[in-house]
C-alpha positions in Angstrom: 11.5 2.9 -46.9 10.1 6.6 -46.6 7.1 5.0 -44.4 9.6 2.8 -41.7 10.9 6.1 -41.5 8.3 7.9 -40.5 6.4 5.0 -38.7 9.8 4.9 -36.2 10.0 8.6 -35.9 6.1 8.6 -34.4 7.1 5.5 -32.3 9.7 7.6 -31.0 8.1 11.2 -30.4 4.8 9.6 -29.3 5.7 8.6 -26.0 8.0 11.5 -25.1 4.5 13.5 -25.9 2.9 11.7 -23.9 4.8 12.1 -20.2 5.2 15.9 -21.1 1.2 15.6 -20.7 0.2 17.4 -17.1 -2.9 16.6 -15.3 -5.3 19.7 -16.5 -6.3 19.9 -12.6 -3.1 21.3 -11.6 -3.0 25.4 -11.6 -4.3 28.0 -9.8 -8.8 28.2 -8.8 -10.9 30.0 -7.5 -13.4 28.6 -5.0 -17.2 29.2 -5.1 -18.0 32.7 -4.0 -14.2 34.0 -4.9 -13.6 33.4 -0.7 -10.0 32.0 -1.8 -7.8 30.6 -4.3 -6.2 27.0 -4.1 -2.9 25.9 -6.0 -3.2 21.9 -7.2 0.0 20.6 -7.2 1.8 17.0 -7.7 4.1 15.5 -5.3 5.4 12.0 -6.3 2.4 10.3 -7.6 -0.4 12.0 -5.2 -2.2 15.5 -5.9 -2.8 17.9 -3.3 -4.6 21.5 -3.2 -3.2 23.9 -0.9 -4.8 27.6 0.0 -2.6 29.9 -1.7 -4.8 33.3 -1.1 -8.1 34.3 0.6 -10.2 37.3 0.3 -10.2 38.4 4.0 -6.3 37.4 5.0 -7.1 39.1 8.3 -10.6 39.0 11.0 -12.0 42.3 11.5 -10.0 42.5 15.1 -6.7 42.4 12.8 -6.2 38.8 13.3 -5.0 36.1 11.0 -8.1 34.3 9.7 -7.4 30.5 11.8 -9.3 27.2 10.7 -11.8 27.8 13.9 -13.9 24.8 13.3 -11.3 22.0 12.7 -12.2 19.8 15.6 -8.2 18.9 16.4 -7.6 22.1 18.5 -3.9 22.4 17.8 -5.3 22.6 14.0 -7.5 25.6 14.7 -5.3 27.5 15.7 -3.3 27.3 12.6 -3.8 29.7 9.8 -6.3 29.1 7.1 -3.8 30.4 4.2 -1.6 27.6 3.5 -3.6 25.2 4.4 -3.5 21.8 2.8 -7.4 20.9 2.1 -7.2 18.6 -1.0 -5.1 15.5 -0.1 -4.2 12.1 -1.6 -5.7 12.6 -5.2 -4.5 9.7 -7.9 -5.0 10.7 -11.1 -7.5 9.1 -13.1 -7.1 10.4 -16.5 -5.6 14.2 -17.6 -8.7 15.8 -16.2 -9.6 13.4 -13.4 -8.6 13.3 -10.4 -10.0 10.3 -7.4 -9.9 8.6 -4.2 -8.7 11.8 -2.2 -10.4 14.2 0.2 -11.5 17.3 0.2 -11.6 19.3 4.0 -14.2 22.4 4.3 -12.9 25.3 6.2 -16.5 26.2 7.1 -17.4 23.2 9.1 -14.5 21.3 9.6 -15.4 18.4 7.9 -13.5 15.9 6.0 -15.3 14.0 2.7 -14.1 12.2 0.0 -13.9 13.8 -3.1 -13.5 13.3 -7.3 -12.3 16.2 -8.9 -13.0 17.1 -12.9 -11.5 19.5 -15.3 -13.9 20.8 -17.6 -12.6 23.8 -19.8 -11.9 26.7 -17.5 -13.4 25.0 -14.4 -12.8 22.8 -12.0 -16.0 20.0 -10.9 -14.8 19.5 -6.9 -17.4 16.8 -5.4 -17.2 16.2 -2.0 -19.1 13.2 -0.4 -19.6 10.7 2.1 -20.5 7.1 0.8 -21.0 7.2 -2.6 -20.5 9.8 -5.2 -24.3 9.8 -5.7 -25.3 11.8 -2.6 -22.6 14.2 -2.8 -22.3 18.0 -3.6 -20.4 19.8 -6.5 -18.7 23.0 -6.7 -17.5 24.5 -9.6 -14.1 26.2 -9.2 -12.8 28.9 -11.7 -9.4 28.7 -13.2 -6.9 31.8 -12.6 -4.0 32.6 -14.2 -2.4 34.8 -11.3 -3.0 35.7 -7.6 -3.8 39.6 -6.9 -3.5 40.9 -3.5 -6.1 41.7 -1.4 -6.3 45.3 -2.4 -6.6 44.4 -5.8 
């Protein structure tokens, strides 16, 4: 009797466990070279990673830093902070994340991208094809945003 009872009491709590998992790539990271930090999020059942800081906010004119090489010209002019660059992630496991894409700031360039948790870092491959030919970054986990004078 002692047993059932336990037994149903796991049955219950297991699943409620279970969807209070999140996906270990949401948070805050650093990018490669500490240029800026991006916020994964979920919305619905898609991830996205948004610029939530930058190292240089502002040109050395005073100007907001813009996404100069995105080839739509009403996009360049935008601001680079805020910017959506990880889009349409489904989530593969708790630390995976696939079949979304990753835009690069520097060249304007679209790829697709698989994203892996690993510890304190994040594994952000961006490719064209396959996976194979593709490039990795490793992204650093941070538990707060400073501001620039920090």
């Amino acid at each position: 009797m002692h047993l059932k009872k336990i037994l149903l009491i796991i049955a219950v709590l297991l699943p409620i466990t279970a969807l209070g998992v999140k996906n270990r790539c949401i948070g805050l990271w650093e990018t490669k070279e500490n240029g800026s930090v991006v916020n994964i999020f979920q919305n619905g059942s898609k991830y996205f990673g948004e610029i939530v800081w930058l190292n240089d906010t502002y040109t050395k004119n005073n100007k907001v830093v813009r996404d100069i090489y995105n080839p739509n010209k009403k996009d360049s002019e935008k601001p680079l902070l805020g910017k959506v660059i990880l889009k349409n992630f489904v989530e593969k496991s708790n630390h995976i994340l696939e079949s979304g894409t990753v835009y690069n700031p520097h060249n304007g360039k679209t790829y697709k991208c698989i994203i892996k948790a690993e510890d304190n870092v994040l594994k952000v491959k961006g490719y064209i094809g396959v996976p194979f030919f593709g490039s990795t970054e490793t992204w650093m986990l941070r538990t707060r945003i400073y501001n620039n004078k920090s």
